[in-house]
C-alpha positions, 0 to 999 in steps of 0.5 A: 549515471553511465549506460554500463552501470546500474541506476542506484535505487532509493526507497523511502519508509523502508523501516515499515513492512512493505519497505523492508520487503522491497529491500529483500527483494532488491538484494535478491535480485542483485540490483546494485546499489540501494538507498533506503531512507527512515525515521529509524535507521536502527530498524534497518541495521541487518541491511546496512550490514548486507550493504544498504546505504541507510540515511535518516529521513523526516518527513516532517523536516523537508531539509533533510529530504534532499539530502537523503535522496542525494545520488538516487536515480529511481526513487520509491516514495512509499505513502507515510503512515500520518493518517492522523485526519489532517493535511500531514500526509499531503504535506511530506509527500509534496515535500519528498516530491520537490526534493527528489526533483531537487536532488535529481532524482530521475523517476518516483515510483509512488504507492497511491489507492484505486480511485482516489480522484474527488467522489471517493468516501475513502478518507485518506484518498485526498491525501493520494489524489493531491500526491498523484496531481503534485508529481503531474505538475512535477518536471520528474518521470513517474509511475503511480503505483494505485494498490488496492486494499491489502488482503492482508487486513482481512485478518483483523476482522475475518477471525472474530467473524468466524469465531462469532459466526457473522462477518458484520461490515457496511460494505453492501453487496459491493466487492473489492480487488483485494491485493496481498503485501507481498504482490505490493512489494514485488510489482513496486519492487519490478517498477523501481529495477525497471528501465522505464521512463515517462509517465503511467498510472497503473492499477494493482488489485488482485486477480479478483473482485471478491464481496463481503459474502464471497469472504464469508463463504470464503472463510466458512469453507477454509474453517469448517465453522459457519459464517454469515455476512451480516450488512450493518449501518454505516453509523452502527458499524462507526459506532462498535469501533469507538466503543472498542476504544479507537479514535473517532477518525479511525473509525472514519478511516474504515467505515469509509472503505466499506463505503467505497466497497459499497458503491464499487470504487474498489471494484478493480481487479486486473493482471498487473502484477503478473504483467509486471512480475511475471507471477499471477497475484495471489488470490484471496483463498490462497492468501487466507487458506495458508493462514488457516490457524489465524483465521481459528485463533 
């Protein structure tokens, strides 16, 4: 790559929804040429025909990796979906890690998790913690990208609190710096433009750390319908889940983070997003009082 010419920019699962919307903001901005590899690249036919270059990527196949990621200079490697309670995800991370270095790629931007070092009850954050330790042991540039948990989960569970009246969660009085999709996309989407080079962990949370009462109240205000927080075991909030019929890991997956919550590893909120985007991240009333109608669906 010349000085005069625009690095090429590759993203990888960029058939999920954070992908797709790094895309949108790559076009947006006229950022030149863009790679975006998948599993599914039927998914990504819209941006073929806007001039994506779209490529066929496994994750599970290391062969193919470098020859998706032929030609990249800057490289999102966004977390895969494999949260299956194995070593899956660890695997495909490390094996996109060497490929890139292989393929010459000069600088990986990676979507990890607050505070996934060793001590965190979060499930999946070994998975975080050996891809960050990976791309250090690495010859590549990078920036670690540790997105804190999306605001936009809230709409799974806040609905059913507000229909019921409780807002049931082993969080404790802990709080969280919760961060929308959207801010995700834009600061990785900043990164990946970016003509920086080294090494960096960056924190993205959102502008505030916001407990499980805080959204309770949050909720009762924007509804008009009251809602209480209602702190509940571990084991009985573990045991509520598998009787709605999901598996016993994913259950793990999400009492864990109410764990995390409860000892404050999520604790982070800072100004990352607008030192990175030149726009605040969006508040957790913002997010949730423009989806009023969810919250009373």
């Amino acid at each position: 790559m010349s000085h005069t010419q625009k690095p090429t920019l590759l993203v990888t699962g960029a058939s999920g929804k954070l992908g797709q919307r790094v895309l949108e903001l790559l076009l947006e901005a006229q950022t030149g040429s863009i790679i975006a590899t998948t599993r599914t690249p039927e998914k990504l036919a819209a941006f073929a025909a806007r001039g994506v270059t779209v490529r066929p990527a496994d994750f599970d196949d290391p062969a193919s990796l470098r020859q998706a990621f032929a030609g990249a200079d800057r490289l999102l490697l966004i977390s895969t979906d494999a949260v299956d309670g194995t070593d899956r995800r660890t695997k495909q991370h490390l094996s996109a890690i060497k490929a890139a270095s292989d393929a010459g790629v000069k600088h990986v931007i990676y979507t990890s998790l607050t505070r996934p070092e060793p001590g965190t009850p979060i499930t999946l954050a070994p998975d975080h913690y050996a891809t960050e330790q990976a791309l250090a042991a690495s010859s590549l540039d990078w920036t670690v990208l540790r997105n804190n948990v999306y605001t936009d989960g809230l709409l799974q569970n806040l609905p059913r609190a507000v229909a019921t009246g409780q807002l049931m969660a082993a969080a404790g009085a802990g709080g969280t710096g919760f961060v929308t999709r959207e801010d995700c996309a834009r600061a990785a989407a900043a990164v990946l433009t970016a003509e920086t080079s080294g090494r960096r962990t960056l924190d993205v949370p959102g502008p505030a750390v916001v407990t499980h009462s805080e959204l309770a109240q949050i909720a009762q205000e924007i509804t008009g319908r009251p809602v209480t927080y209602v702190p509940v075991p571990a084991e009985t909030l573990k045991a509520g889940i598998v009787a709605s019929g999901l598996p016993g890991f994913v259950a793990d997956l999400i009492v864990s983070f109410d764990l995390a919550t409860a000892q404050d590893i999520l604790a982070v909120a800072t100004s990352t997003v607008q030192e990175l985007t030149g726009r605040p991240a969006q508040s957790v009333r913002e997010f949730l009082t423009e989806r009023r109608a969810a919250l009373l669906n």
